[in-house]
C-alpha positions as CSV (number, residue, x, y, z in Angstrom):
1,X,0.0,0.0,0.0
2,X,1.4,3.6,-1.2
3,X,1.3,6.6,0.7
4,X,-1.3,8.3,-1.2
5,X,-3.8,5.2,-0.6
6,X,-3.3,5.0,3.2
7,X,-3.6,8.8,3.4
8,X,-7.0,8.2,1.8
9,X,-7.8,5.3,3.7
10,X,-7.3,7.5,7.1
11,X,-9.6,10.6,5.6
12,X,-12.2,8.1,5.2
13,X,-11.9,6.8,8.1
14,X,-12.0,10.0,9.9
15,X,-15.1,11.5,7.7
16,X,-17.0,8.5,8.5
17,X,-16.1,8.8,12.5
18,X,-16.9,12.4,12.1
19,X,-20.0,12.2,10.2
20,X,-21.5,9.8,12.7
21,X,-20.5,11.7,15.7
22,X,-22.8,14.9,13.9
23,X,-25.6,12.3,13.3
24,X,-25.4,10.8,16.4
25,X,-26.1,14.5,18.2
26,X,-28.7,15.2,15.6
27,X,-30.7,11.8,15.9
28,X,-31.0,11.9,19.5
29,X,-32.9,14.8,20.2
30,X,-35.4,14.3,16.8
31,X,-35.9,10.6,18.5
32,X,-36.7,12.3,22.4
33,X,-39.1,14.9,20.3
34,X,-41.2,11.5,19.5
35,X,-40.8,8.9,22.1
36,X,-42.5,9.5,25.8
37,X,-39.4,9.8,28.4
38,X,-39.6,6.4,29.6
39,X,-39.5,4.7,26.0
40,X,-36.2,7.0,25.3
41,X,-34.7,5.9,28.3
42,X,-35.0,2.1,27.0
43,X,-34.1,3.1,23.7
44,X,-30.6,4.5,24.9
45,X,-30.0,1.4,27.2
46,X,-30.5,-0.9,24.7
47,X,-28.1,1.3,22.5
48,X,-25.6,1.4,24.7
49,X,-25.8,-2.3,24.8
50,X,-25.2,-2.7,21.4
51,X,-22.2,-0.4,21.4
52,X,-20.7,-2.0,24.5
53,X,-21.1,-5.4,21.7
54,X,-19.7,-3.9,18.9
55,X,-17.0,-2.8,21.0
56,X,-16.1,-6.4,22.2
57,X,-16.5,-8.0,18.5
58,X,-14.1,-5.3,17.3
59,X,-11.6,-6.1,19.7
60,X,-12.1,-10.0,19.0
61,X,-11.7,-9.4,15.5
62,X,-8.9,-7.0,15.9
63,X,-7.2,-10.1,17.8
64,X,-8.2,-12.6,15.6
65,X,-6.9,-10.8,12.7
66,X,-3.2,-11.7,12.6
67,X,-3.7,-15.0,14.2
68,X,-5.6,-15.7,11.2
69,X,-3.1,-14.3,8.9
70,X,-0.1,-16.1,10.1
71,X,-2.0,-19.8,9.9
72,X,-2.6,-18.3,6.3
73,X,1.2,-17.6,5.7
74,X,2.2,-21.4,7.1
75,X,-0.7,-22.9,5.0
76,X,1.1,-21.5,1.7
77,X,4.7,-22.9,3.1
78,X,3.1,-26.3,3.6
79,X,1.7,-26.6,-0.2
C-alpha cells in the first residue's frame, strides 16, 4: 500500500467517525421529540448495549486478525 492510498484510507476513516459523531447528536434529540421519556430511556440502554457489543466484537476481530493471517502464511509454506 502507497502513501497516497493509506492517506485516503485515514480521511475516510476519519469522515465516516466524524460524520457519525454529527448524526449521532442530531438523531437523539429528533428521537426524544417523538418517544414518551420512559421509552427513550429504553431506547438508549438498549443502545448502549449494542455499542458496548460492537466494542467487544471489534476487539475480538482485531485479535483474531493476525492470528488468522499467520496460519494463512504457514498454509502456503506447507503446499
Amino acid at each position: 500500500m502507497n502513501q497516497k492510498s493509506t492517506l485516503i484510507s485515514i480521511l475516510r476513516i476519519g469522515t465516516t467517525t466524524l460524520l457519525a459523531g454529527v448524526l449521532s447528536y442530531v438523531y437523539h434529540p429528533l428521537m426524544l421529540q417523538f418517544m414518551s421519556v420512559e421509552t427513550f430511556g429504553e431506547f438508549s440502554s438498549m443502545l448502549g448495549v449494542f455499542n458496548i457489543l460492537g466494542v467487544l466484537t471489534a476487539g475480538i476481530g482485531l485479535f483474531l486478525m493476525p492470528k488468522i493471517a499467520q496460519q494463512r502464511e504457514n498454509a502456503h509454506d506447507i503446499v
